[in-house]
N, C-alpha and C positions, 0 to 999 in steps of 0.2 A: 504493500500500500504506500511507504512512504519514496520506496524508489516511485512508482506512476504520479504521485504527488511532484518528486522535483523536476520528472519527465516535462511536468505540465507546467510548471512555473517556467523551465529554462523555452519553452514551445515560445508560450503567450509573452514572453518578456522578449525574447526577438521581435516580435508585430509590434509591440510596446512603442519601441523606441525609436519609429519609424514614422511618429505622429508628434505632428505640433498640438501645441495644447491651449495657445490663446484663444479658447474658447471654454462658454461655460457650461462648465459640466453637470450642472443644477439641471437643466434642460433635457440631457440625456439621461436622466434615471427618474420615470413615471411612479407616481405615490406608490404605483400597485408593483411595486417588484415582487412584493410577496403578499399573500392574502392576509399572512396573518400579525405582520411586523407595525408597529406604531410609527411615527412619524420621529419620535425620540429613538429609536429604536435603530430605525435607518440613517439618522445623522450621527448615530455612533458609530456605524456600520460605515457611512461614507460622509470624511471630514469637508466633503466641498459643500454637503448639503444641510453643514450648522448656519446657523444665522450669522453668526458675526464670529472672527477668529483674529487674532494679531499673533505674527510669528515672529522672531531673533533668528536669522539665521548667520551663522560663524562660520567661515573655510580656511583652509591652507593656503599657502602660497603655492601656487602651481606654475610647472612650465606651461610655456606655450611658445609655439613659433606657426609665421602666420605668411601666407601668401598675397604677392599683389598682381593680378593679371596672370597669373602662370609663373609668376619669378618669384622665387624666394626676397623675402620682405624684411622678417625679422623676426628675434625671439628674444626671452626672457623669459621674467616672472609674475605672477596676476596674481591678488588680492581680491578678496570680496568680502562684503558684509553687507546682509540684507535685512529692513524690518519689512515687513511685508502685513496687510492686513486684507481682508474684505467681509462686504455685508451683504447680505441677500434679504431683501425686500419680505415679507409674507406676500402668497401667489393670490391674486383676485381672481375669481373662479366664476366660469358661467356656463352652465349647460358643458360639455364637454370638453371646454378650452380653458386654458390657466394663462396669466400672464405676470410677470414679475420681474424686481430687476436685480442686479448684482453690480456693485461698487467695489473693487479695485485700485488700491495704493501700496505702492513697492519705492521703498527711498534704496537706495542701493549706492554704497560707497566702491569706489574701485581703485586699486594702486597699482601701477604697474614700475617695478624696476629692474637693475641687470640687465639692461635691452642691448642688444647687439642685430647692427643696423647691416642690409646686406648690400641694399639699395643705395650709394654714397649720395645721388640727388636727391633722396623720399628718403627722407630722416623720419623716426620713431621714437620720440622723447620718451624721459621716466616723466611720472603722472600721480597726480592721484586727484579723483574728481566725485563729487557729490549730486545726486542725480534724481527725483521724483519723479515717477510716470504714474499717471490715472488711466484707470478704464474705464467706462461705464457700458455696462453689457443691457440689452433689455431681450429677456428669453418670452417667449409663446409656444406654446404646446398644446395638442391637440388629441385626443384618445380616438379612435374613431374604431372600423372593420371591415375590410376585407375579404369576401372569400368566407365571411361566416368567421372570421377568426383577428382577436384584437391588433390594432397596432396605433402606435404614437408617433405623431409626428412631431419637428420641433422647428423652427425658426428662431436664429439668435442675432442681431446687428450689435455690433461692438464701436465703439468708437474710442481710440487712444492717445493720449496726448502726453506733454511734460507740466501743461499748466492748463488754467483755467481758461483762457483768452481763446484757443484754436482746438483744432482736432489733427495732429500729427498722422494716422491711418485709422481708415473704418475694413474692418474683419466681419462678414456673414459669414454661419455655417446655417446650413439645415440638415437634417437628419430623417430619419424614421425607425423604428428599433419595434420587433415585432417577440412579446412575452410569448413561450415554450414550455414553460414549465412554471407552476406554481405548486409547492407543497410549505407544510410545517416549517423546516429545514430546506429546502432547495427554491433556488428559482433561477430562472434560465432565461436569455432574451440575448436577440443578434439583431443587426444593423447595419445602416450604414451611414457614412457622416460626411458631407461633401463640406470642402473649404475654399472658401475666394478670400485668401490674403496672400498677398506676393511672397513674404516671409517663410510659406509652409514647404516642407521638401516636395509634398504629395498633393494633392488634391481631392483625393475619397481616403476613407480610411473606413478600414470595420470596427462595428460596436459590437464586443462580446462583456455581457454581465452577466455572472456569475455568480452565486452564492449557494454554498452546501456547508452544513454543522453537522460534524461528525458526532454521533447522540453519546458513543462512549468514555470519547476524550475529552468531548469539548470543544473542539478546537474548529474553528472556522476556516474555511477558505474563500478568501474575496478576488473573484477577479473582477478587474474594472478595464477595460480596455477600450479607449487607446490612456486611460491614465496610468494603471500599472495592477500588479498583484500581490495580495498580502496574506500572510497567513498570520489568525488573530485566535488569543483564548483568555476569556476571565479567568482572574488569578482569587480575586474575590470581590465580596459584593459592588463595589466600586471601579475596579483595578484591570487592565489587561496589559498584556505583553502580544507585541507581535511582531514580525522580522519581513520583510520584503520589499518590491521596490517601486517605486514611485514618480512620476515624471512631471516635470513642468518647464515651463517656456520662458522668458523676460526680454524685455525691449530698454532701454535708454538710449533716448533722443540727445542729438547733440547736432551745432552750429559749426562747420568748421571749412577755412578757406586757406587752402594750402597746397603743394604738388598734386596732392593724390584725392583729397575729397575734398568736394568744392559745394555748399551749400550746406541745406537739412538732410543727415543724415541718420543710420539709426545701429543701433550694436545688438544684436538679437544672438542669445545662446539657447537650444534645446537643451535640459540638463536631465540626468538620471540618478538620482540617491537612491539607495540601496543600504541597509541595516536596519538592528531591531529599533524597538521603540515603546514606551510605556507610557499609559494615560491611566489618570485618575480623574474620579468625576463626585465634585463636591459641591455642595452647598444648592443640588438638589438638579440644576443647570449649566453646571461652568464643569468645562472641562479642559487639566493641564497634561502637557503633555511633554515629551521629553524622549527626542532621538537623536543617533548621529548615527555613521558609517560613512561610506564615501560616496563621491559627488560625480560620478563621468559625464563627459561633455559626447554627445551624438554630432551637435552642429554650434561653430561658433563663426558668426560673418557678420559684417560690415558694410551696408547699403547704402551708399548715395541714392536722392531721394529720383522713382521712378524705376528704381533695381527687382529684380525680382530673386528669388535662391538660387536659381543656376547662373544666375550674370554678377550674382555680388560683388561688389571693390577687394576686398578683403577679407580671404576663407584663412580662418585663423583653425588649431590644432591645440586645445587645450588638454593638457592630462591628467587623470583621475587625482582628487585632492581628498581629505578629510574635511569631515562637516559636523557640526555640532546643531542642534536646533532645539530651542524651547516655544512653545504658543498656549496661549489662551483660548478655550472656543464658549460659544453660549450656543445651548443646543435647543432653547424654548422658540417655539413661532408661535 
């Protein structure tokens, strides 16, 4: 059993990592995952779908060396430090449709030193720079049927910026994701999720969610896919531990008029953490939480503005760092 378990994590964590994630994932998991889980229940189950959460995230110094048009550019070392937060609206609901929104803020410090330039005309200075990007996501969903048999639909517009004044990129995905299986313990649902943002490697990506409690252990397995998969067990009444890996995406917008990038440009990394993690849930709604492991980088590039992922200024090569991360969530709607 527990070899076909890591069969299946190492399967679904390849597909994983092969998706952008600026999009909200509130959208793609319908109330009815399971017939019989509460709404508290399921935002314990999947931390996108608490109300409001603030995170610390800590990393290493990592190499990187990074390309410019095909010519080696430069390398060094990168810093990061993220607080990162968001809120999710309660959904207005009418007859078969939900609508709600999701707010987004990620302050993100960056250092970069030890740089060695390869380019002697396109110089790559040491750095270190302070940085706010907002989202504001507004998601729509739709339960409807097909063929005698349920399915959900979603529509999501995002719009992203560095401030309040403008909108630096707007992101739509839609989706549909069609429930398989509803028991006690299990539920099952596949999809699919189409993206219109230049930034993304792909353009379709599948939705596989997941969820089976093994009744003798305890012990959970979430896949969530394209965000990631986790294996989860209360420890006690409060308390769980669980180890697996999990993805998400970040943009910082930046001004810059020099050899190589000329205007609004933007630094977009796909990341992958991977290690255990422990939450506790107290004061009846709030829940702390507490992980680290390491941090691999899928895609890290640099767009002058009108760029899309295959044509970007700058395909940088970041390598796997340590991460530490603490956050707060409130699970009440």
């Amino acid at each position: 059993m527990m070899k076909i378990k890591i069969i299946l994590l190492s399967l679904i964590l390849s597909c994983s990592i092969q998706a952008q994630n600026m999009i909200s994932m509130s959208s793609l998991h319908p109330a009815a995952d399971t017939t019989s889980a509460s709404k508290k229940e399921l935002a314990i189950r999947y931390p996108s779908l608490r109300q409001f959460n603030v995170a610390v995230n800590s990393f290493g110094y990592s190499d990187f060396t990074s390309k410019l048009d095909d010519a080696n550019f430069a390398s060094g070392k990168i810093k990061t430090e993220r607080i990162s937060s968001f809120y999710n609206t309660p959904a207005f609901k009418w007859k078969s449709n939900s609508l709600s929104a999701t707010i987004n803020y990620t302050y993100t410090s960056t250092e970069l030193k030890d740089i060695t330039n390869e380019l002697p005309e396109k110089q790559l200075m040491s750095l270190t720079s302070d940085k706010s990007t907002i989202d504001v996501a507004l998601n729509y969903s739709r339960s409807d049927s097909i063929f005698n048999h349920p399915i959900i639909y979603s529509l999501v517009v995002r719009g992203i910026s560095d401030n309040l004044n403008s909108i630096r990129r707007f992101n739509f995905n839609g989706s549909f994701s069609l429930p398989l299986k509803r028991t006690a313990n299990t539920s099952f649902s596949v999809g699919l999720l189409v993206l219109i943002d230049p930034s993304s490697p792909v353009p379709v990506e599948p939705i596989i969610n997941y969820y089976h409690k093994f009744t003798s252990s305890g012990l959970e397995l979430i896949v969530d896919i394209p965000t990631g998969i986790n294996l989860k067990k209360q420890i006690a009444k409060n308390a769980w531990v669980m180890i697996g890996s999990n993805q998400s995406s970040y943009s910082i917008f930046y001004d810059k008029h020099n050899a190589y990038l000329d205007g609004k440009i933007s630094y977009n990394t796909i990341e992958l953490k991977s290690g255990p993690a422990f939450e506790y849930l107290f004061a009846k709604n709030i829940m702390l939480s507490v992980s680290g492991g390491v941090n691999s980088f899928f895609s890290s590039r640099i767009f002058n503005d009108g760029e899309n992922y295959n044509d970007a200024s700058i395909i940088g090569d970041n390598k796997t760092v340590p991460y530490v991360n603490f956050s707060l969530s409130l699970l009440s709607f």
